[in-house]
Structures are given as C-alpha cells and as structure tokens.
C-alpha positions as CSV (number, residue, x, y, z in Angstrom):
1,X,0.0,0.0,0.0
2,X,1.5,3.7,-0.9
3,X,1.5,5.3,2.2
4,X,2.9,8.6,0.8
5,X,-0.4,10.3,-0.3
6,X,-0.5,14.2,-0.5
7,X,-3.7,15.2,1.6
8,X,-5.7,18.0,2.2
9,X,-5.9,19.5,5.7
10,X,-10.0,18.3,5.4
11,X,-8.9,14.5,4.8
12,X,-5.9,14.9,7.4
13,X,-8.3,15.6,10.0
14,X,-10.8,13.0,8.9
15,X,-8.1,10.3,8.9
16,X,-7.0,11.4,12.5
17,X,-10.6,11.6,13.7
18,X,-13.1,9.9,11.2
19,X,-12.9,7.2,8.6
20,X,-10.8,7.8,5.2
21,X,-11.2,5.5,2.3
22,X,-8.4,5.6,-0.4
23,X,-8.8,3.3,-3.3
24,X,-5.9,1.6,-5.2
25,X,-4.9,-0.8,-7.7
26,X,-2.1,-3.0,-5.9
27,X,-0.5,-6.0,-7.3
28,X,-2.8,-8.8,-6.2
29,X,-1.9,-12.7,-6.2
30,X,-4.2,-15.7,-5.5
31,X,-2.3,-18.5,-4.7
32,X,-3.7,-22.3,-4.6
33,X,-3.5,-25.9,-4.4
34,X,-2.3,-28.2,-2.2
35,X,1.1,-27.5,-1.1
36,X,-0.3,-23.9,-1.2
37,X,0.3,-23.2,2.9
38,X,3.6,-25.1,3.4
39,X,5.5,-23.6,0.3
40,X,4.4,-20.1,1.5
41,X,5.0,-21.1,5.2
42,X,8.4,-21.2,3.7
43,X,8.6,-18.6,1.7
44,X,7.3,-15.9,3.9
45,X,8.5,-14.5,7.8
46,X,4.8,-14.9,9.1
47,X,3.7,-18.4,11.0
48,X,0.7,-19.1,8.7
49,X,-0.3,-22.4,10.2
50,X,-1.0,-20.3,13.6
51,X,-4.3,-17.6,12.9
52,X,-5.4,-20.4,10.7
53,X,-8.2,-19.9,7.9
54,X,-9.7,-16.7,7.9
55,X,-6.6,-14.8,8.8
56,X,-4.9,-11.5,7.8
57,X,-1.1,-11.3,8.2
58,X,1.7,-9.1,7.2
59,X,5.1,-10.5,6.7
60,X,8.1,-10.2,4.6
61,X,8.7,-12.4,1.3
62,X,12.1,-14.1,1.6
63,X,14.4,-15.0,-1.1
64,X,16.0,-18.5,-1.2
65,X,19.0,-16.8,0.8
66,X,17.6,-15.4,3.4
67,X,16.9,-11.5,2.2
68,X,14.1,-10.0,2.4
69,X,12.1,-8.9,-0.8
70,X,9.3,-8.0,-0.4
71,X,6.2,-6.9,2.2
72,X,2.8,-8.2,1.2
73,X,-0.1,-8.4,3.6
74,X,-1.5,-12.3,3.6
75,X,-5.7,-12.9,3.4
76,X,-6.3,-16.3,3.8
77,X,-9.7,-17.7,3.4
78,X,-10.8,-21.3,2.5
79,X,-7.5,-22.3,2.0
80,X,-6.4,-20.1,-0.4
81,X,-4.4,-17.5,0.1
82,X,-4.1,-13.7,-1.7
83,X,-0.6,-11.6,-1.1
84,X,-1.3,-7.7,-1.5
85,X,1.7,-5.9,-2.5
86,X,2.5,-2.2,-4.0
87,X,1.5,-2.4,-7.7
88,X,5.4,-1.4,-7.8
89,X,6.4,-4.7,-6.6
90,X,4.5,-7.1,-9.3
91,X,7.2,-7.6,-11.8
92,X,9.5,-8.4,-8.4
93,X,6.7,-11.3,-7.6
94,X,5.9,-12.7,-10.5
95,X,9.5,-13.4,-11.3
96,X,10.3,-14.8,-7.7
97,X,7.0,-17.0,-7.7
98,X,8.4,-18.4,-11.0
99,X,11.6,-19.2,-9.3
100,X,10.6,-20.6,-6.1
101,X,6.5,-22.0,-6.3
102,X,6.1,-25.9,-8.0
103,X,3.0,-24.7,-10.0
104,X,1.7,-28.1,-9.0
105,X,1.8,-27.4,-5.7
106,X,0.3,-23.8,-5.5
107,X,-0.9,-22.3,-8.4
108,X,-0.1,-18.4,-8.6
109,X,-2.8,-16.4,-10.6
110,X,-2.0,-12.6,-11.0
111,X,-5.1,-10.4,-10.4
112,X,-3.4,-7.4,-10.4
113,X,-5.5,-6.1,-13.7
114,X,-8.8,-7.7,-12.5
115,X,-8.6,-6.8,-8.6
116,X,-8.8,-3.6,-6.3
117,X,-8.2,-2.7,-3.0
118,X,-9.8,-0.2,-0.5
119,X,-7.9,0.6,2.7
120,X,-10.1,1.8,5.4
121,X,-7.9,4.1,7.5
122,X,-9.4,6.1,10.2
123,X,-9.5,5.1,14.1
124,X,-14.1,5.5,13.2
125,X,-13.3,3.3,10.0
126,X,-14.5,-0.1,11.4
127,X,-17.3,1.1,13.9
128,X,-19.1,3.1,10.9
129,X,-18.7,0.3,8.7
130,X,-20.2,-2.4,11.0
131,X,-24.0,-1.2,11.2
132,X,-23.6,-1.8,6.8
133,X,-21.6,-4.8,7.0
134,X,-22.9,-8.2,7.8
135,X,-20.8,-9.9,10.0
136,X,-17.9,-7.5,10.1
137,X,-14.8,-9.4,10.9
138,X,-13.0,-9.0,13.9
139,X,-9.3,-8.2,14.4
140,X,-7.0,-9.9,12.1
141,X,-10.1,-11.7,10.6
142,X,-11.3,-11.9,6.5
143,X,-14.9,-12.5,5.4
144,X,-15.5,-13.8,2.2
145,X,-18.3,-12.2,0.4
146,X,-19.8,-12.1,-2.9
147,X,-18.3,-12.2,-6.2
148,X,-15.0,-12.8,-4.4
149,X,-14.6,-9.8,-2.2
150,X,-12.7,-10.3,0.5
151,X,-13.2,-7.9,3.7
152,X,-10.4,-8.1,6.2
153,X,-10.3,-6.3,9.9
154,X,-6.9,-4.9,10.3
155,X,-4.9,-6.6,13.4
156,X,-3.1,-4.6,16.3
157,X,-0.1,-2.1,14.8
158,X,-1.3,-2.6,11.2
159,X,-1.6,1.0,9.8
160,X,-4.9,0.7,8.4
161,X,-8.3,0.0,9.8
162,X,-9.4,-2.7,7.3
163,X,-9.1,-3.4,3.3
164,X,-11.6,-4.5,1.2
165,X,-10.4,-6.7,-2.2
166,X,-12.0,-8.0,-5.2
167,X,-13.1,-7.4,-8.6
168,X,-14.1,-3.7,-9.5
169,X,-14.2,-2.7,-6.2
170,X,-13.5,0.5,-6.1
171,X,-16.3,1.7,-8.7
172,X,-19.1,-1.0,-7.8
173,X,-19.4,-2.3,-4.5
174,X,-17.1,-0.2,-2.6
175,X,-18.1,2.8,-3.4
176,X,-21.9,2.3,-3.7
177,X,-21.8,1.1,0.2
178,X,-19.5,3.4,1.7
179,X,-21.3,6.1,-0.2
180,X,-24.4,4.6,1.6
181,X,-22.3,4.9,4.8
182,X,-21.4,8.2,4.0
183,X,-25.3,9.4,4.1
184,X,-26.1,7.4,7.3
185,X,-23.0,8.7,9.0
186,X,-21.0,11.6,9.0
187,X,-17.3,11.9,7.9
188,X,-16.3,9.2,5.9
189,X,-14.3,10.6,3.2
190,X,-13.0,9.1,-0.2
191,X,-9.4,10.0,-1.3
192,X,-9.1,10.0,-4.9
C-alpha cells in the first residue's frame, strides 16, 4: 500500500478523527492448491499455520537466501491465500513465484489487472462500517463475500483499519456502500 499520499488538511483531520477511504490498484496474487500453505510457510516470515483460515497477516517475502524482498499483507480464506503488494512490486513477484513455487503445488494467478483494493484508514473506519456490514470481521479476521470480495479487519499495529479486495471494487461495490455509509453517517471521506 502507498503510504505517501498528499492530503488535504480536510482529509488529514478525517483520517486522524473519522474514517478515510483511499482506493488503489495493488499487485494482487491468488495462490492455490495443495502444497499452497507449506510452500508459502516457507517462503514468507509470518507463522501461517498459527491464525489459521480466515486470517490476515503481514510478513516479509524471503528469497532463497535469506533476504528479504518484499512486504505483502497475507488474506487467507478457504485455503487459499491472496498476497497484497504495492503495484510497484508485481514484476518483483511474479519473477520470484516463478523461481521458487512448484505450479503443481500452488498455483499463482495474478489479479493485479482484474482486482482492487480499499484501505479503510481512520481510528471511526471499522465502527461506521459495522452497522452496513454483515458480520464485520474481527481483528485480524477476512470474510469472504460475494463475487469474491474479500473484507479483512486490520490486526493490532497494522496501519490501516481494514481493506476491502475484489473485482471492481472500487467503482461497484465499494463505493456504492461506503457512499451509503457516508449518508447514514457523517465523515467518511473518499481520497481520490
């Protein structure tokens, strides 16, 4: 996630005292199959085995050496798993998934042109989305929804509230709900 954004004083207060959305185009990864968990429980600095299904992690990609890569944030729902990364880093990925995944042990499927992400920042972001939000996932938690959105609750010292993933995203579902949350309560801004 680009964590460098140039805001106005409006959004800067709204982030520090309300709910921000910022949409973005990451580089997203599905990863699948069987050996899926134990060649990224080797792969990556984060116990996945531990939070178990369901889970949102953040960790650092590792190279075959020991050094660390790359930084992606880890949803892993029904035994699948998608890595979010800066859209900066997909070229990096893609050639170290080559290198190091058996495609017929985990399967990696680029979604980078098909996916979006919204990050929720805000310390209101999770209590004004709950009332229009089924089931809103706790801390460290991802719900699978429709059409393959994925809705993860940020866990303790993550710098973001929670981020919502999927397929157009940003312009259909996203955007229609949070304007929606927008009219029911005050404050949540977009960041464009």
């Amino acid at each position: 996630m680009r964590f460098d954004f140039p805001l106005a004083p409006s959004i800067l207060n709204g982030l520090r005292s309300g709910a921000v959305v910022v949409p973005e185009r990451p580089a997203l990864f599905s990863i699948q199959g069987s050996g899926a968990l134990d060649c990224l429980q080797g792969l990556l600095t984060v116990d996945l085995v531990g939070p178990g299904d369901g889970s949102l992690v953040y960790g650092a990609m590792l190279s075959p050496k020991g050094m660390i890569l790359l930084d992606p944030f880890i949803l892993r729902e029904n035994g699948n798993f998608v890595l979010v990364l800066p859209a900066f880093a997909r070229e990096t990925a893609l050639a170290h998934f080559a290198r190091v995944l058996p495609p017929r042990l985990a399967k990696v499927r680029d979604l980078s042109g098909e996916w979006e992400a919204l990050w929720l920042l805000g310390p209101e972001a999770p209590e004004r989305l709950e009332p229009i939000v089924e089931n809103f996932p706790g801390p460290g938690r991802v719900r699978a929804g429709a059409d393959s959105l994925l809705l993860a609750a940020a866990g303790p010292l993550m710098p973001f509230a929670a981020v919502l993933v999927g397929r157009g995203v940003g312009r259909v579902a996203g955007r229609r709900r949070i304007r929606r949350a927008r009219r029911c309560t005050v404050n949540i801004t977009i960041v464009h």
